[in-house]
N, C-alpha and C positions, 0 to 999 in steps of 0.2 A: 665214584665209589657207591656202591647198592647201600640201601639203608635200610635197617631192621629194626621195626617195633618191637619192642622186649615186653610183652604182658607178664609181671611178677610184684608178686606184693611184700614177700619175703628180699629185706634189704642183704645180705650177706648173698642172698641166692644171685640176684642182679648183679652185685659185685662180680661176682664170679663171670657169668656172663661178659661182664662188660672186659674182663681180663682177655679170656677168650677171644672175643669178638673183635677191639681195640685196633689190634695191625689190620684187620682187612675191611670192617666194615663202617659205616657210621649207625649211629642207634640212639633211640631214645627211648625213655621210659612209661609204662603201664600199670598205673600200681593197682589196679582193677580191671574189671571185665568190660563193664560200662566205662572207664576211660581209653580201652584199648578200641570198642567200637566207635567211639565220638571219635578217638585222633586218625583212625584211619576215613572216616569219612570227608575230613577237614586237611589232611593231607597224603601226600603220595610216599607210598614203603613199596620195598621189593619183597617183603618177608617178614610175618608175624611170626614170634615165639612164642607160645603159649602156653604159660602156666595151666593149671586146669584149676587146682583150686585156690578160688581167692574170694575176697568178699565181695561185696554188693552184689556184681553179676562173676559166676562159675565163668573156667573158659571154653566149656562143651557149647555155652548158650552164647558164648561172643563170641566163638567161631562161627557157627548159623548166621547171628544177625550182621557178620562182616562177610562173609561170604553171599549176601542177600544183597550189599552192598557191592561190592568185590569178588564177583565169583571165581575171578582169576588169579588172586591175590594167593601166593601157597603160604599156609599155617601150618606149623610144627609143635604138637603138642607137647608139652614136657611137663613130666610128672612123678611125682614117686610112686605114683602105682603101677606098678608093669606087670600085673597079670594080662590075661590074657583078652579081658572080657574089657580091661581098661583102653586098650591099645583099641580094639573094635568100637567101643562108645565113642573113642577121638576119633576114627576113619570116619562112623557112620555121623559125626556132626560136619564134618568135611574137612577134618585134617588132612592135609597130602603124606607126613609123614610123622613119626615118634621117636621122642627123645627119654629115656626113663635117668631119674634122678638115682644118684647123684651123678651130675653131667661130666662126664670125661673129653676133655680138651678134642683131641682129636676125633673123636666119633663125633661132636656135636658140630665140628668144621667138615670134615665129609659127609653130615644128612645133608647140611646147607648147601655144600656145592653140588649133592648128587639132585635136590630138589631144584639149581638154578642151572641145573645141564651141565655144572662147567665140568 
């Protein structure tokens, strides 16, 4: 079973995720920027989720410093901002794709599988 880092800091938001996630994948939790970079250094994930804002470290700047780490590793930003300059600032820090909050069941299971080929 693929395994997904969840970077969120917001507990009700993770919930949800983990609802989501539960039948297909295994996952663990992120509850900052700088925790989502350390655990992916420390261990093996198929797929980051990435909050964008959170405290300590933003997830624009712990996508860079885990893709520095992991440049193959794909990141999925998710955010409540989804203009259009938002979506471009997750690409240009090296997200593969975007999720805009509030996350719907099905769209956030079809980025993931459309990001892991299946």
């Amino acid at each position: 079973m693929k395994k997904i880092l969840i970077a969120e800091d917001n507990d009700s938001n993770f919930i949800l995720m983990t609802y989501i996630l539960k039948k297909y994948y295994q996952y663990e939790r992120a509850k900052n920027g700088q925790e989502a970079v350390d655990l992916v250094g420390k261990n093996e994930y198929d797929l980051v989720l990435m909050d964008i804002k959170m405290p300590v470290m933003g997830g624009l700047e712990a996508t860079k410093k885990i893709k520095e780490i992991r440049p193959e590793l794909p990141i999925i930003a998710v955010t409540a901002n989804a203009f259009d300059s938002d979506r471009q600032a997750a690409f240009d820090a090296g997200c593969d794709d975007f999720l805009s909050k509030p996350i719907s069941s099905d769209i956030c299971l079809a980025t993931i599988a459309k990001v892991f080929g299946d």
